[in-house]
C-alpha positions as CSV (number, residue, x, y, z in Angstrom):
1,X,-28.6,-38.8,-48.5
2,X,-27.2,-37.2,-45.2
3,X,-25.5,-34.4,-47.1
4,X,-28.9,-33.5,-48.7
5,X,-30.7,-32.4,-46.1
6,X,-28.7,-29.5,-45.0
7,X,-29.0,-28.4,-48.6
8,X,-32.7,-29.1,-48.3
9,X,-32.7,-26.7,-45.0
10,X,-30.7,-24.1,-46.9
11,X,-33.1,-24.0,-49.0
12,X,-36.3,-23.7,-47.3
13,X,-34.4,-20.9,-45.4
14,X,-33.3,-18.9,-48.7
15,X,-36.5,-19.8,-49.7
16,X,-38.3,-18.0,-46.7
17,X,-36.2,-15.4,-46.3
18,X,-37.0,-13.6,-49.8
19,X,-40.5,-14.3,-49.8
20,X,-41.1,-11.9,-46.4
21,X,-42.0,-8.2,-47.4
22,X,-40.5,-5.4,-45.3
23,X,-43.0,-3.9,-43.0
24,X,-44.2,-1.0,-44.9
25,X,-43.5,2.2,-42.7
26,X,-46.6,3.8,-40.5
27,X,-46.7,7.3,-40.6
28,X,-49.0,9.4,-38.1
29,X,-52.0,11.0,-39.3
30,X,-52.2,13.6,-36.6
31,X,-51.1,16.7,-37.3
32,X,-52.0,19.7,-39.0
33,X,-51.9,19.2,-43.1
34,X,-52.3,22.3,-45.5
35,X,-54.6,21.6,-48.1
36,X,-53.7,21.4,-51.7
37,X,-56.0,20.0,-54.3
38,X,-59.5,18.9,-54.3
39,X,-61.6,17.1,-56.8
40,X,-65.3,16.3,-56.9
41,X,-66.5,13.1,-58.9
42,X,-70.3,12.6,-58.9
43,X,-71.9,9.1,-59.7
44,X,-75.2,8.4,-61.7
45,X,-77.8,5.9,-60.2
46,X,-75.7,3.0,-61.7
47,X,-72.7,4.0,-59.5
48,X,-70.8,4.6,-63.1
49,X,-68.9,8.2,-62.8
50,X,-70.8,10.7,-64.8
51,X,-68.6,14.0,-64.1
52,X,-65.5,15.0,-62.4
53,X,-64.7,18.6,-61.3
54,X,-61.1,19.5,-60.4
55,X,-58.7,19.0,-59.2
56,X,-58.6,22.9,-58.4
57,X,-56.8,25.2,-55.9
58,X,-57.9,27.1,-53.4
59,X,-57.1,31.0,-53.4
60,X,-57.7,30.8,-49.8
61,X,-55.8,28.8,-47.6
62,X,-57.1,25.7,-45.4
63,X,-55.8,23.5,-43.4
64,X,-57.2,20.4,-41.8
65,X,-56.2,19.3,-38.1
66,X,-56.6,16.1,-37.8
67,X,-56.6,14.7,-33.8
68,X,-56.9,11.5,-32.1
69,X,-61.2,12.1,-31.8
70,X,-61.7,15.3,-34.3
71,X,-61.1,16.5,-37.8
72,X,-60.7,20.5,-37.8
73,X,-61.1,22.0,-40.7
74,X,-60.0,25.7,-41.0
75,X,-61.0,28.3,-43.9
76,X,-58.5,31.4,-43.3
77,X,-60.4,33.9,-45.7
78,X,-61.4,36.6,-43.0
79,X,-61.4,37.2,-39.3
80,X,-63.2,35.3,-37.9
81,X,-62.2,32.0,-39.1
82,X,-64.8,29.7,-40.1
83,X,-64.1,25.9,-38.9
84,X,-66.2,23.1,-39.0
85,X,-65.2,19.9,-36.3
86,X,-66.3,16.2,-36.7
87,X,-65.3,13.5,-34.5
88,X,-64.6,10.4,-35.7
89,X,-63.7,7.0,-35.4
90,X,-60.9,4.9,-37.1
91,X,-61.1,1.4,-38.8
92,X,-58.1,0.8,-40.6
93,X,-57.7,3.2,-43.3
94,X,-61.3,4.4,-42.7
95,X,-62.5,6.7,-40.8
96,X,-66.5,7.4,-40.0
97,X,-67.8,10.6,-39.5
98,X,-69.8,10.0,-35.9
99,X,-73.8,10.9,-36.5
100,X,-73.3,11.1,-40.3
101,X,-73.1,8.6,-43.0
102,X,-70.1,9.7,-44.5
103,X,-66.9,7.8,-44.7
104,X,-63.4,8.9,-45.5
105,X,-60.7,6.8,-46.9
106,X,-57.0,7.5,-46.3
107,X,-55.9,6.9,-49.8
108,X,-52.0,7.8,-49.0
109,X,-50.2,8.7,-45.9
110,X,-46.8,9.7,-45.9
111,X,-44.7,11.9,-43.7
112,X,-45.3,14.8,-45.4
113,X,-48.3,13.7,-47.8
114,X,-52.0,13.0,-47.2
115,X,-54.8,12.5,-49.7
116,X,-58.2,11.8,-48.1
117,X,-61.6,10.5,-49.7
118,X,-65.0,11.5,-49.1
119,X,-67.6,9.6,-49.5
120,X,-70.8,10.9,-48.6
121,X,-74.3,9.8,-47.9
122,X,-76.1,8.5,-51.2
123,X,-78.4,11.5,-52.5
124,X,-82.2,12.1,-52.9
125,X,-83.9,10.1,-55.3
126,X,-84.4,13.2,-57.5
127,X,-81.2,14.4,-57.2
128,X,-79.3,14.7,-61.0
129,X,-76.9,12.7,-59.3
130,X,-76.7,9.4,-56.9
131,X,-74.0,10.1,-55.1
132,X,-70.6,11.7,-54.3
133,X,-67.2,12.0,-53.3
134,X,-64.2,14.5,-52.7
135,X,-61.0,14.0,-52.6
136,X,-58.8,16.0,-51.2
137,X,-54.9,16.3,-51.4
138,X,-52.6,17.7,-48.4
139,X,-49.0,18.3,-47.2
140,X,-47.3,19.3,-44.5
């Protein structure tokens, strides 16, 4: 019986030991991401998708800054350049668009990789569709 409980203890340990999943890496989202793709899928009233459009490219370029408090977006078609800034605020892989109802997901983040999710604010009642979202694809 004595020599069975260190085997016991082994194991437990082995046992422990392959059931722990590496940390997966964190990668910042800060930065300035140059924007690929984007894709538009619009839902009926039943929230069942009822078209998508895309994914498509730009012929212009834009870019996306992303700080710590604002998302920058930049449209480089002409001087001036037109830019739109919304601050936000971060919940896990969510971030809220402050004094707006629209949401943004963080579908993948990688060093070099970032596709983002908007979802906006449901639309009007008489609208041909109930709501949207746009996904957009970046890289650095």
């Amino acid at each position: 019986m004595p020599r069975l409980l260190p085997l016991l203890g082994l194991c437990l340990l082995l046992l422990n030991a392959c059931s722990k999943k590496d940390a997966e890496p964190t990668f910042p989202l800060e930065g300035t991401w140059d924007l690929k793709t984007e894709t538009e899928y619009l839902y009926d009233s039943k929230g069942a998708l009822a078209a998508t459009h895309g994914p498509f490219t730009h012929p212009q370029q834009k870019q996306a800054v992303i700080s710590a408090d604002y998302v920058v977006t930049l449209i480089m078609l002409a001087t001036p350049v037109q830019t739109s800034r919304f601050a936000y605020s971060r919940q896990g892989n969510v971030l809220s668009i402050l004094n707006t109802n629209t949401e943004i997901d963080i579908k993948k983040l990688t060093a070099h990789s970032l596709v983002l999710l908007y979802r906006y604010p449901p639309n009007p009642p008489n609208s041909q569709y109930a709501r949207a979202e746009t996904e957009y694809t970046y890289d650095r």
